[in-house]
FITOR-52385 format. One record per residue: x, y, z of N, C-alpha, C in turn; residue in one letter; chain. Coordinates in Angstrom, 3 decimals. Example, Ala and Ser with C-alpha at 12.3 -4.5 7.8 and 13.67 -1.06 7.14 Angstrom:
residues 2
{{13.190; -5.690; 7.800}; {12.300; -4.500; 7.800}; {13.200; -3.300; 7.800}; "A"; "A"}
{{12.850; -2.250; 7.080}; {13.670; -1.060; 7.140}; {12.900; 0.030; 7.870}; "S"; "A"}
END
This chain:
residues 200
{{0.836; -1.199; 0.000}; {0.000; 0.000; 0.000}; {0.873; 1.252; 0.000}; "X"; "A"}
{{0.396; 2.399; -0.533}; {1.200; 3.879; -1.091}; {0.424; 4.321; 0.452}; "X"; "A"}
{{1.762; 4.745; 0.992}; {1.249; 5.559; 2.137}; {0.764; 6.845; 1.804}; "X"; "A"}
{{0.405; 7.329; 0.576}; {0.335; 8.404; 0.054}; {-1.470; 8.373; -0.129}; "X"; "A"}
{{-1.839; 6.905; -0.316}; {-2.924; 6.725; -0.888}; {-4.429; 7.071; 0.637}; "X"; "A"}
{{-3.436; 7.040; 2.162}; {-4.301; 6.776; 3.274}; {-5.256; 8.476; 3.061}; "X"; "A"}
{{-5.978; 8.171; 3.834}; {-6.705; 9.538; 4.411}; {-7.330; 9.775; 5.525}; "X"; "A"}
{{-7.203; 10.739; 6.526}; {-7.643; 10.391; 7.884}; {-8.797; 10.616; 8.149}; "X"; "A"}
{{-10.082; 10.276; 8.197}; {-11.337; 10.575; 8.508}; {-11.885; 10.290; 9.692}; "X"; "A"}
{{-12.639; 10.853; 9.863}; {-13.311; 10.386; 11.415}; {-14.873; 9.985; 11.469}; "X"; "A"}
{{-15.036; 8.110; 11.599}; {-16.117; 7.631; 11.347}; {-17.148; 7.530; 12.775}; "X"; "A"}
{{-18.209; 7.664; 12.377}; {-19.418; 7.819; 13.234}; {-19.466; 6.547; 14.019}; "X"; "A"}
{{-18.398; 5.234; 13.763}; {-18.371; 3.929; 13.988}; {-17.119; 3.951; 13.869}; "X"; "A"}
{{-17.106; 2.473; 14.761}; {-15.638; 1.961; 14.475}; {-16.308; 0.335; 14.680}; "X"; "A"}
{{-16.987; -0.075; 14.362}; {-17.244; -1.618; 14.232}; {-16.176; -2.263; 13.316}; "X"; "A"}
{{-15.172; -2.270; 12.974}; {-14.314; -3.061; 12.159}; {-14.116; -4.268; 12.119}; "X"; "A"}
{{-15.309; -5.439; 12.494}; {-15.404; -6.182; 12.077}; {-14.921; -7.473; 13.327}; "X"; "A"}
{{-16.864; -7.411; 13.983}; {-15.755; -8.404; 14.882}; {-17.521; -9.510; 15.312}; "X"; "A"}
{{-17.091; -10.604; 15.896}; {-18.297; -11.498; 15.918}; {-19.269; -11.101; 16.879}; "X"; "A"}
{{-20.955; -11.151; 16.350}; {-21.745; -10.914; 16.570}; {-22.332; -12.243; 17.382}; "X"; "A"}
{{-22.798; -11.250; 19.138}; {-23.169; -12.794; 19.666}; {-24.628; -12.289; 20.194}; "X"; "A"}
{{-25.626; -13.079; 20.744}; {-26.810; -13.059; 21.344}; {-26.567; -13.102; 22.849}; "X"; "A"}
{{-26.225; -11.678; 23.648}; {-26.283; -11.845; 25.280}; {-27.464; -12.361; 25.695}; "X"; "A"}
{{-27.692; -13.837; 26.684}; {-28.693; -13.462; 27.546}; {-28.695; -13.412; 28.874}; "X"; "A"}
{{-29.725; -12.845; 29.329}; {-29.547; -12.054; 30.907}; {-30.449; -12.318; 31.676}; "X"; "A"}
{{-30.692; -12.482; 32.757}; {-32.132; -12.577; 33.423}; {-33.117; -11.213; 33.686}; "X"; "A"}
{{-33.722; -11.138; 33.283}; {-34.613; -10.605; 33.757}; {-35.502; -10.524; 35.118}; "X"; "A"}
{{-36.235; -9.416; 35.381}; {-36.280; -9.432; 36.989}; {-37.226; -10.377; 37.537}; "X"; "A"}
{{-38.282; -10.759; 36.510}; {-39.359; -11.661; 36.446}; {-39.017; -13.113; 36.426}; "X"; "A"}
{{-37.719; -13.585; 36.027}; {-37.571; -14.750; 36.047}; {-36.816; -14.835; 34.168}; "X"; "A"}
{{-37.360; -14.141; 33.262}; {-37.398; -14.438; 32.727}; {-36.333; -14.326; 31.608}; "X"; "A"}
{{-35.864; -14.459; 30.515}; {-34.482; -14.288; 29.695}; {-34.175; -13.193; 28.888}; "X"; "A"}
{{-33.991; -12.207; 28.495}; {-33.473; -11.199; 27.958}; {-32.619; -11.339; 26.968}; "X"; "A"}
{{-32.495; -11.340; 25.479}; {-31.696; -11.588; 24.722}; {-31.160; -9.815; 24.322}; "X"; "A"}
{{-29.691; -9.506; 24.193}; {-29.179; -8.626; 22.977}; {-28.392; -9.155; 22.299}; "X"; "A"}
{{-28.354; -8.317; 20.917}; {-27.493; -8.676; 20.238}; {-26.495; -7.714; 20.183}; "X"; "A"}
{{-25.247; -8.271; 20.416}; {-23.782; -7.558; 20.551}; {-22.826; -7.481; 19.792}; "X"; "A"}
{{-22.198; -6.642; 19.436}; {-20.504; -7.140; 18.854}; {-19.435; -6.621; 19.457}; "X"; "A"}
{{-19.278; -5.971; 20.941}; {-18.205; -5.665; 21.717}; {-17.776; -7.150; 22.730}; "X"; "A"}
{{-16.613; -7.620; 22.301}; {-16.413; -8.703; 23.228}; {-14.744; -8.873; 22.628}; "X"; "A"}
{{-14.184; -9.447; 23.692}; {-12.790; -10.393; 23.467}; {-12.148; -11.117; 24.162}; "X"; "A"}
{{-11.872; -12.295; 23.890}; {-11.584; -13.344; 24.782}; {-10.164; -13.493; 25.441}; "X"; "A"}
{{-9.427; -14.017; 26.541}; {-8.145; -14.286; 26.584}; {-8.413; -15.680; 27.750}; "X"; "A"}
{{-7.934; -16.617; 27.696}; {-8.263; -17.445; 28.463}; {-9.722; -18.124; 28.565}; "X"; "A"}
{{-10.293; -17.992; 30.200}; {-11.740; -18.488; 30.483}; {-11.867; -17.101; 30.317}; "X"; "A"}
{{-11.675; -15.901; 30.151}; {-12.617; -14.946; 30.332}; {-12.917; -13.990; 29.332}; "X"; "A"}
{{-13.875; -13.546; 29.340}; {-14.854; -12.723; 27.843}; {-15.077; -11.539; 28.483}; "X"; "A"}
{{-14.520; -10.488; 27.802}; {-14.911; -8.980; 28.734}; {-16.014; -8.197; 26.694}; "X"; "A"}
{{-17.032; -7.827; 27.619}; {-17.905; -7.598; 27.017}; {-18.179; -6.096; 27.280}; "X"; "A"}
{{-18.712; -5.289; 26.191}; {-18.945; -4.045; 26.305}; {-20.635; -3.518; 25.881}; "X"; "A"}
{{-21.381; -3.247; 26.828}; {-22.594; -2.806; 27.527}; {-22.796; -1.149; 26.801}; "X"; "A"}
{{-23.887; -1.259; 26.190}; {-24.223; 0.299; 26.592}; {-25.122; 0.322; 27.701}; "X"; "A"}
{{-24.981; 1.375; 28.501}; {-25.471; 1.995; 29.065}; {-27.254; 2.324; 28.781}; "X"; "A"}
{{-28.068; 2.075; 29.943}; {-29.518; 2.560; 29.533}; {-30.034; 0.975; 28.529}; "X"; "A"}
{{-29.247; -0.443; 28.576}; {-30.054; -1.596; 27.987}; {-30.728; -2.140; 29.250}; "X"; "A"}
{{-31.309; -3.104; 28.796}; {-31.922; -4.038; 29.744}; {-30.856; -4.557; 30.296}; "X"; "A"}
{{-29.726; -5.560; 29.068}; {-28.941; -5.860; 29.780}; {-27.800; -5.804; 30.415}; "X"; "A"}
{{-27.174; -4.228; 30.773}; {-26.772; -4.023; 31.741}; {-27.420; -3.837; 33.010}; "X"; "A"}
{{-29.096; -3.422; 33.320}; {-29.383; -3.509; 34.500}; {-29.664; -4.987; 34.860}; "X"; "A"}
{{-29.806; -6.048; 34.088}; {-29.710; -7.355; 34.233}; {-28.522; -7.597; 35.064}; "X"; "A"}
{{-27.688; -7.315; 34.370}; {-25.731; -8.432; 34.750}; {-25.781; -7.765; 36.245}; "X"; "A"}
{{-26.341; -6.128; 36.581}; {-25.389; -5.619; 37.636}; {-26.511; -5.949; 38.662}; "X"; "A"}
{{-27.902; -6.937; 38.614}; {-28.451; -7.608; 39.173}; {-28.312; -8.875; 39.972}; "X"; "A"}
{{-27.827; -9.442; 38.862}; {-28.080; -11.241; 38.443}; {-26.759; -11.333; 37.655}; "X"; "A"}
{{-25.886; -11.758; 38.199}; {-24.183; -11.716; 37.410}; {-24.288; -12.852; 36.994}; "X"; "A"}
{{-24.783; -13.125; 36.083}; {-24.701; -14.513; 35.464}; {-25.537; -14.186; 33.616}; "X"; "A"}
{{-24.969; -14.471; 32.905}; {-25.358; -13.976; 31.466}; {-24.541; -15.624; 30.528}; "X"; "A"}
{{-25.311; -15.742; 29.428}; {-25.125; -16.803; 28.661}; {-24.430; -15.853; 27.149}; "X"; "A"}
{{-23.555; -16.326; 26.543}; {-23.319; -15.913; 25.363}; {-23.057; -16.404; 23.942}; "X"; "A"}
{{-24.219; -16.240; 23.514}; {-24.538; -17.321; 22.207}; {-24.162; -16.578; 20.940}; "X"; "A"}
{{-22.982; -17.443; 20.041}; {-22.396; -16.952; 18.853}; {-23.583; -17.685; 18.174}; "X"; "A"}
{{-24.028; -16.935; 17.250}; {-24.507; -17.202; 15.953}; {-23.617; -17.415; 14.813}; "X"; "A"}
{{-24.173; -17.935; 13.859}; {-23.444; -18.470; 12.765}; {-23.993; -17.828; 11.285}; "X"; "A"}
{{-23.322; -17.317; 10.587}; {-23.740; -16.391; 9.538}; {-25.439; -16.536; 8.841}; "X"; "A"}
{{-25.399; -17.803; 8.655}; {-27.240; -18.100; 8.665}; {-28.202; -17.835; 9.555}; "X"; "A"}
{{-27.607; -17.474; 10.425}; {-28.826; -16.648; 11.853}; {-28.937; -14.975; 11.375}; "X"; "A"}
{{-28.239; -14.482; 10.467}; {-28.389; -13.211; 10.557}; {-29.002; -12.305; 10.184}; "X"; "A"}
{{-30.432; -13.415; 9.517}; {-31.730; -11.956; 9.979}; {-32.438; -12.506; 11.332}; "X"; "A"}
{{-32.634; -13.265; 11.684}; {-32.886; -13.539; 13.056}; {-32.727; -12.621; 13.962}; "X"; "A"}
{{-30.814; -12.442; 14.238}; {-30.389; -11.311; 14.758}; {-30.999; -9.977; 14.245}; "X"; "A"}
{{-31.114; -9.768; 13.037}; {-31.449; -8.349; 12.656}; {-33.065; -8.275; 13.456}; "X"; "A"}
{{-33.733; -8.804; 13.266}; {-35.240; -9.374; 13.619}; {-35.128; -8.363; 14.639}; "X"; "A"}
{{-34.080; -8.868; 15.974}; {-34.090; -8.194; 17.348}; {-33.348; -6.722; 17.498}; "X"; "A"}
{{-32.940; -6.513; 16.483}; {-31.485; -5.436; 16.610}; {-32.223; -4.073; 17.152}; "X"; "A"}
{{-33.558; -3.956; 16.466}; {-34.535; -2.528; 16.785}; {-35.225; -2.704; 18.360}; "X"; "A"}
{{-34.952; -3.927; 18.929}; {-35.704; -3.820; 20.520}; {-35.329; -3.744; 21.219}; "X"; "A"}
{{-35.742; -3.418; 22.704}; {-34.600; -3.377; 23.889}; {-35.970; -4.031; 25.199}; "X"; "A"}
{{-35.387; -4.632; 26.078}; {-36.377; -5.068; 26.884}; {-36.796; -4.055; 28.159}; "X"; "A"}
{{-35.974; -3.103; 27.671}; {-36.602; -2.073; 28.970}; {-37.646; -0.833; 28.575}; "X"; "A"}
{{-38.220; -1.075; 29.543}; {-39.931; -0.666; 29.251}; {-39.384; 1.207; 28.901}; "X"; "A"}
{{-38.299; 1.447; 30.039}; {-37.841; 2.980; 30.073}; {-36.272; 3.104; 29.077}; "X"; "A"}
{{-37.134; 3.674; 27.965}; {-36.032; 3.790; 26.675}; {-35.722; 4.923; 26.783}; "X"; "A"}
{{-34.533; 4.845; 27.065}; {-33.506; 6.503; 26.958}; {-33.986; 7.220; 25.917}; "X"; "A"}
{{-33.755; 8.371; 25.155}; {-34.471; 9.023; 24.356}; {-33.522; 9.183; 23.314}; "X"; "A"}
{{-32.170; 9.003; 23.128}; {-31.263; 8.854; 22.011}; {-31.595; 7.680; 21.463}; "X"; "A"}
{{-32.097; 5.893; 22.423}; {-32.565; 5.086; 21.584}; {-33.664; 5.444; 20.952}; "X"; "A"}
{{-34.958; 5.923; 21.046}; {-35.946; 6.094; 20.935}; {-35.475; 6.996; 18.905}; "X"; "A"}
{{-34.890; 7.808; 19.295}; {-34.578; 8.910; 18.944}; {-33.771; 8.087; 17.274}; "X"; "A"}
{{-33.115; 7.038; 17.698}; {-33.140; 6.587; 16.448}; {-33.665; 4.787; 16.145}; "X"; "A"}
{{-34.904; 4.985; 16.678}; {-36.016; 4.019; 16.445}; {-36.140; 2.668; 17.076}; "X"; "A"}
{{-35.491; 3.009; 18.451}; {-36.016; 1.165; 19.152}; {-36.965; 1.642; 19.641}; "X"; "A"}
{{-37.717; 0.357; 20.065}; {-38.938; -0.253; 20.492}; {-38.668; -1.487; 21.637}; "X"; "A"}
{{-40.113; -1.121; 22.683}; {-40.079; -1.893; 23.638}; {-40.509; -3.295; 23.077}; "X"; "A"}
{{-39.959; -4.819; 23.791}; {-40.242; -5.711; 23.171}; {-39.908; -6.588; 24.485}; "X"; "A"}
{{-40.542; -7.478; 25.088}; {-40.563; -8.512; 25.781}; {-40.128; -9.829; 25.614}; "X"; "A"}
{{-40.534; -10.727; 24.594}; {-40.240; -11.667; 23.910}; {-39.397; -11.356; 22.795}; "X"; "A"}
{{-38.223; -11.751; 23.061}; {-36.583; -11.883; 21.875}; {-36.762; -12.797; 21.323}; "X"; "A"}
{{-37.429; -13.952; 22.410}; {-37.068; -15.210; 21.589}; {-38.094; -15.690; 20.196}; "X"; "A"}
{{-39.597; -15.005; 20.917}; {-40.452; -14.876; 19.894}; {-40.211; -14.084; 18.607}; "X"; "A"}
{{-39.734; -13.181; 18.912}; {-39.421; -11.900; 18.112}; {-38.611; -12.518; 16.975}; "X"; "A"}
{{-37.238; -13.063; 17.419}; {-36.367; -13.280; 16.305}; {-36.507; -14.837; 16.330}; "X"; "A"}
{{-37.853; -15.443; 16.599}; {-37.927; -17.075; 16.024}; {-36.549; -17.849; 16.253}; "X"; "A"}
{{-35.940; -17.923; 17.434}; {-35.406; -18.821; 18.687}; {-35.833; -19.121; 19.029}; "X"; "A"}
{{-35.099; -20.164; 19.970}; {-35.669; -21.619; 20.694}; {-35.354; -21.459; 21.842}; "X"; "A"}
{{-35.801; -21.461; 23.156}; {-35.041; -21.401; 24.380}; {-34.869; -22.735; 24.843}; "X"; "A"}
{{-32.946; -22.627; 25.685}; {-32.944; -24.335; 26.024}; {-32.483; -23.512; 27.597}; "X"; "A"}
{{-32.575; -24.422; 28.333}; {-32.124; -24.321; 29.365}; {-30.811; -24.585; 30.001}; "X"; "A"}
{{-29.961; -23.712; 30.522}; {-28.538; -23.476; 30.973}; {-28.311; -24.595; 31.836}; "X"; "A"}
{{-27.204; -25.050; 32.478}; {-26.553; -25.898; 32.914}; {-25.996; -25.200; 34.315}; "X"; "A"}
{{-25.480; -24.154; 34.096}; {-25.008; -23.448; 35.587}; {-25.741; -22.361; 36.010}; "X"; "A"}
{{-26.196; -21.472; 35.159}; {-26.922; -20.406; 35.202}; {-28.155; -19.999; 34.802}; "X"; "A"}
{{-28.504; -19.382; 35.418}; {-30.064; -18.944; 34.849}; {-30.807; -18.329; 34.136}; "X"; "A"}
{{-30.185; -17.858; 33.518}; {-30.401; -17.363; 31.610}; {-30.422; -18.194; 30.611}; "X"; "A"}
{{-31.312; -18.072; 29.921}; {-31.259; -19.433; 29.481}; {-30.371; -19.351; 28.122}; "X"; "A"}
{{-30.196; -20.502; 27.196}; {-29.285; -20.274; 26.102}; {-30.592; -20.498; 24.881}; "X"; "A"}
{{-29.417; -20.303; 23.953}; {-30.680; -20.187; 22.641}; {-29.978; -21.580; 21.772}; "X"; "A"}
{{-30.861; -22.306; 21.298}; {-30.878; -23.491; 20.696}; {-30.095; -23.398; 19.638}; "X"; "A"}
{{-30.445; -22.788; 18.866}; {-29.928; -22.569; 16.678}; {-28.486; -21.983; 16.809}; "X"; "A"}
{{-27.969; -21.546; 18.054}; {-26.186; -20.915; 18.162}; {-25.862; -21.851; 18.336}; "X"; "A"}
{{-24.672; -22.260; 17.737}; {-24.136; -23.312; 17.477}; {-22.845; -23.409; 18.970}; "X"; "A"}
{{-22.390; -22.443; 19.305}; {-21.790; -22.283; 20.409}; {-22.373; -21.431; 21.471}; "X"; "A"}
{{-22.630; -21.823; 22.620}; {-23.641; -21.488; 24.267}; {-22.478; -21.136; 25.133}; "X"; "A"}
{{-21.931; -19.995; 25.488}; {-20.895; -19.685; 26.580}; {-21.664; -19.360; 27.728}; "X"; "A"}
{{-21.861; -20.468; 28.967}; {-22.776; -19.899; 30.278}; {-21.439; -19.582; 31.267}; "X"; "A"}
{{-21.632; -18.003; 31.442}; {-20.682; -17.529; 32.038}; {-21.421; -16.607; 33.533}; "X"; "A"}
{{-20.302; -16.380; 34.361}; {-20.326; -15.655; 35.315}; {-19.753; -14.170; 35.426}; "X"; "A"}
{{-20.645; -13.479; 35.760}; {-19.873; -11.395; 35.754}; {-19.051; -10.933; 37.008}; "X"; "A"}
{{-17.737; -10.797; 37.050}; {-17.162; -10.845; 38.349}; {-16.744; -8.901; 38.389}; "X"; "A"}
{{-16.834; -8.884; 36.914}; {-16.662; -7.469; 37.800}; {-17.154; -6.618; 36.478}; "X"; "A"}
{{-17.822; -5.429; 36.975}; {-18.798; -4.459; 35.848}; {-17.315; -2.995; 36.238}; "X"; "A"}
{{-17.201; -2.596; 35.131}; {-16.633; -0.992; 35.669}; {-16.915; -0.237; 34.553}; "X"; "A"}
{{-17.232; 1.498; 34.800}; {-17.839; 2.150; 34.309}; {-16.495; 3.199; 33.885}; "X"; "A"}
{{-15.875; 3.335; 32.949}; {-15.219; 4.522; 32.375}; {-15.326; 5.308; 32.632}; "X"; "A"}
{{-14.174; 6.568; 33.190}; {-14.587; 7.867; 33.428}; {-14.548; 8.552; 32.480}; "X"; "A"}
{{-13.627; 8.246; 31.002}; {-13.844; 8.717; 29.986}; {-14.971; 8.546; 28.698}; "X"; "A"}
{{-16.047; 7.872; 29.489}; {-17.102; 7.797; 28.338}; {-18.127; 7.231; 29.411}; "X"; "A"}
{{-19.235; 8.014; 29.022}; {-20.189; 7.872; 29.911}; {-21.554; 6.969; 29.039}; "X"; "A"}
{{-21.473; 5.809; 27.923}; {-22.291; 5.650; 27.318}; {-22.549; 4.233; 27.111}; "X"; "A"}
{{-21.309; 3.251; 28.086}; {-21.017; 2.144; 28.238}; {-20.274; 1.403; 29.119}; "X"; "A"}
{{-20.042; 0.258; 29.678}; {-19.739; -0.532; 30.920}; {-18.785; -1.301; 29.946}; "X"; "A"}
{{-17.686; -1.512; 30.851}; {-16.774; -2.934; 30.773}; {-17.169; -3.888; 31.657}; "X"; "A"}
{{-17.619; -5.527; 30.667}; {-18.152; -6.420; 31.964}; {-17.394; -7.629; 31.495}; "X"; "A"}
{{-16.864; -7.762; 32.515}; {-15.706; -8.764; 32.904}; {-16.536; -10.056; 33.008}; "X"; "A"}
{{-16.307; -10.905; 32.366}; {-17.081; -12.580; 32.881}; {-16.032; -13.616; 33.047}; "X"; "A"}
{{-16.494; -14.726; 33.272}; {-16.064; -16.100; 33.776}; {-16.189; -16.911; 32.670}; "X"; "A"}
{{-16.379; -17.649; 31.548}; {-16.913; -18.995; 31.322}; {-17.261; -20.169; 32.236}; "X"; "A"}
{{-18.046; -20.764; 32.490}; {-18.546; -21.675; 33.584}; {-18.382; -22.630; 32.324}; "X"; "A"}
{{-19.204; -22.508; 31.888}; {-19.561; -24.303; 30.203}; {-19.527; -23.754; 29.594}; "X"; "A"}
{{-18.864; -24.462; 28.518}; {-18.658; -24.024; 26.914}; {-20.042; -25.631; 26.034}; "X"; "A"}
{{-20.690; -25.139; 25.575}; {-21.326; -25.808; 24.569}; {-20.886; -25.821; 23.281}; "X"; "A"}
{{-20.874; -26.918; 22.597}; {-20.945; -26.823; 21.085}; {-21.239; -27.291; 20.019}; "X"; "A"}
{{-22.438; -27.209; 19.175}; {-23.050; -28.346; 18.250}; {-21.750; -29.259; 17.950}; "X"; "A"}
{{-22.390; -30.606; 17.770}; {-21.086; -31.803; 17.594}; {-20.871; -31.556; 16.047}; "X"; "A"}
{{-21.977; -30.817; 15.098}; {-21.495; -30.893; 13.625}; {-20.203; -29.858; 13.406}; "X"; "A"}
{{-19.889; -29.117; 14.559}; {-18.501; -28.008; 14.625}; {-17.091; -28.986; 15.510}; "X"; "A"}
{{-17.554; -29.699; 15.921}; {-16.442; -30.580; 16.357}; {-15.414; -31.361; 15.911}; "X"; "A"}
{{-14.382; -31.421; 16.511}; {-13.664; -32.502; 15.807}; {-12.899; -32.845; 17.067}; "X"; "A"}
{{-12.554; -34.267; 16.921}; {-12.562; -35.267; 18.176}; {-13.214; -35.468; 19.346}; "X"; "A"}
{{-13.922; -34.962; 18.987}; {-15.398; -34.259; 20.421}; {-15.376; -33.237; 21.445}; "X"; "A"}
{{-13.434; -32.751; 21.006}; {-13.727; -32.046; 22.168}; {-13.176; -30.508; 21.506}; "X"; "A"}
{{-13.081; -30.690; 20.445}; {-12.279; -29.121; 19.450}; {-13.379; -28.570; 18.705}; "X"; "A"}
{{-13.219; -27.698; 18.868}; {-14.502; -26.492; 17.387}; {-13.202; -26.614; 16.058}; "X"; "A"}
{{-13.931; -27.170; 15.562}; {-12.923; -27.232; 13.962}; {-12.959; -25.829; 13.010}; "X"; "A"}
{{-12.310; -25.220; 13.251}; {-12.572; -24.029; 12.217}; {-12.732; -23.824; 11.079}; "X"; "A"}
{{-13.034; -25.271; 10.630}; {-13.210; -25.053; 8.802}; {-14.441; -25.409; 8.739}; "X"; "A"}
{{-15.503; -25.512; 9.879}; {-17.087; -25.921; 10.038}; {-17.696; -24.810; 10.859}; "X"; "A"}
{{-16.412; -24.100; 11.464}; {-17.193; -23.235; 12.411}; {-17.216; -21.486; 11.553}; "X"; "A"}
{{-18.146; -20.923; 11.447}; {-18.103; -19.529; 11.064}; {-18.685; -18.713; 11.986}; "X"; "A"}
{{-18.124; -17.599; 12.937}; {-18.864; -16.653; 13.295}; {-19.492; -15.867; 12.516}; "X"; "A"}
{{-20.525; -15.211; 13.153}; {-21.406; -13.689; 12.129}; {-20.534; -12.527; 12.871}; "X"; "A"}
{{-19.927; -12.121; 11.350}; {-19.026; -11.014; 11.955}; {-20.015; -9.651; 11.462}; "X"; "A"}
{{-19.848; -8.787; 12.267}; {-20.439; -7.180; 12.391}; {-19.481; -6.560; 11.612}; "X"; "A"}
{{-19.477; -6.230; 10.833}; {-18.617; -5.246; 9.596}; {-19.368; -3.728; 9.334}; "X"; "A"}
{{-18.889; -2.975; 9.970}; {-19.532; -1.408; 9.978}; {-20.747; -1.504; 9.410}; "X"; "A"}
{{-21.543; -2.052; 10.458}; {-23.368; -2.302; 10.076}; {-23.592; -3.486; 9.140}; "X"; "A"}
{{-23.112; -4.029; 8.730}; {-23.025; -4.782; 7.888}; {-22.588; -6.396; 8.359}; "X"; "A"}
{{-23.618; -7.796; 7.989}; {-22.755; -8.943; 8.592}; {-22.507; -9.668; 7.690}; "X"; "A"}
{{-21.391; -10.367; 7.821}; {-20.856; -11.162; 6.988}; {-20.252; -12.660; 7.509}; "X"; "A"}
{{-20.071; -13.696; 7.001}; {-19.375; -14.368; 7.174}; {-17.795; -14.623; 7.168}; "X"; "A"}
{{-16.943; -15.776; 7.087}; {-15.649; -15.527; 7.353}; {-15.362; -15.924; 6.007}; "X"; "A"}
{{-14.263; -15.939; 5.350}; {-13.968; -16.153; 3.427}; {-13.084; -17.239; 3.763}; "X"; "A"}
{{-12.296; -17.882; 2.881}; {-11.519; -19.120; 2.910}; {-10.416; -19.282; 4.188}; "X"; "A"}
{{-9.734; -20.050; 4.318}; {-8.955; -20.217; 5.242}; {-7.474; -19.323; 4.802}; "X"; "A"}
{{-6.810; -18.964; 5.352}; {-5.637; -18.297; 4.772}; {-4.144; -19.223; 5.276}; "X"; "A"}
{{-4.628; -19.982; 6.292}; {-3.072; -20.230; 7.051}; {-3.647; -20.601; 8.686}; "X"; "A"}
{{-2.677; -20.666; 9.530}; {-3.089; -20.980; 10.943}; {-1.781; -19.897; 11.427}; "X"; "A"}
{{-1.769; -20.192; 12.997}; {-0.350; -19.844; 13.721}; {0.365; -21.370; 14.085}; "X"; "A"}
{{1.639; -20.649; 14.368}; {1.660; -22.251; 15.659}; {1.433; -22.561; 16.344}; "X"; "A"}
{{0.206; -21.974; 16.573}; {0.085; -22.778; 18.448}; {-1.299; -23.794; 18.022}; "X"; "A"}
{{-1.720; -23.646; 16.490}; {-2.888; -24.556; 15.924}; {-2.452; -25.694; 16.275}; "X"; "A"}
END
């Protein structure tokens, strides 16, 4: 690339492209709370996830620290879109409002999911994600430099994973497995294989 060719702009986004998962959360009723996300990154057992501010499910996690996190797979992704306009809290901030969510109770109805029931926790997981992360929230912290979102620290407790992504029963094979990646509004799947590292 001609370093001559860059240009510096400043985008309204920075989604550059990263996997889209289905949080769920409990609700105060008992009941499950799905969003759909693309702030997350893994290192080890633990998944630190990024919350806006004013969802359901941040007043969920800083309730009920226990949240399930279901990757979808590029064929779920009007499903996901299905839910992308709702939020489960009855009191919608007015910037959501402002660019068009809606109150909605049923996620699972909404975006035609299946609810299965968790193993450690009480959120339940969603059937058609091919991978179910039931995790634990050990610690929420709020930025002093941005007031519009939470860092939430989790656990993995169980890892689930359809057996058609497996290999030897106990590996996600990556040439079966595709996340739904979030590409500046946009989802896509993953394109051919390029190579591995060494630690494959």
């Amino acid at each position: 690339m001609n370093k001559n060719h860059f240009k510096e702009i400043k985008p309204k986004i920075m989604y550059y492209g990263t996997p889209t998962f289905l949080l769920s959360t409990l609700n105060e009723d008992g009941t499950t709370n799905i969003s759909p996300m693309s702030s997350s990154w893994a290192l080890g057992d633990c998944i630190v996830l990024g919350i806006g501010l004013g969802s359901q499910a941040i007043e969920n996690v800083k309730r009920h620290k226990q949240c399930v996190i279901n990757l979808p797979g590029p064929e779920l992704w009007e499903n996901v879109e299905k839910i992308s306009s709702f939020t489960g809290n009855k009191d919608i901030p007015q910037y959501k409002k402002d660019i068009g969510f809606s109150y909605k109770k049923d996620k699972y109805g909404a975006a035609e999911l299946t609810p299965v029931e968790s193993k450690a926790v009480m959120p339940q997981r969603i059937m058609e994600c091919p991978i179910q992360i039931e995790a634990v929230v050990k610690n929420i912290r709020y930025p002093e430099y941005n007031q519009l979102f939470a860092i939430v620290e989790t656990q993995a407790v169980r890892f689930h994973a359809h057996e058609n992504i497996l290999t030897n029963d106990s590996y996600v094979d990556p040439t079966k497995w595709s996340p739904l990646i979030y590409n500046f509004r946009h989802y896509f799947g993953l394109g051919q294989e390029l190579g591995k590292t060494f630690r494959a």
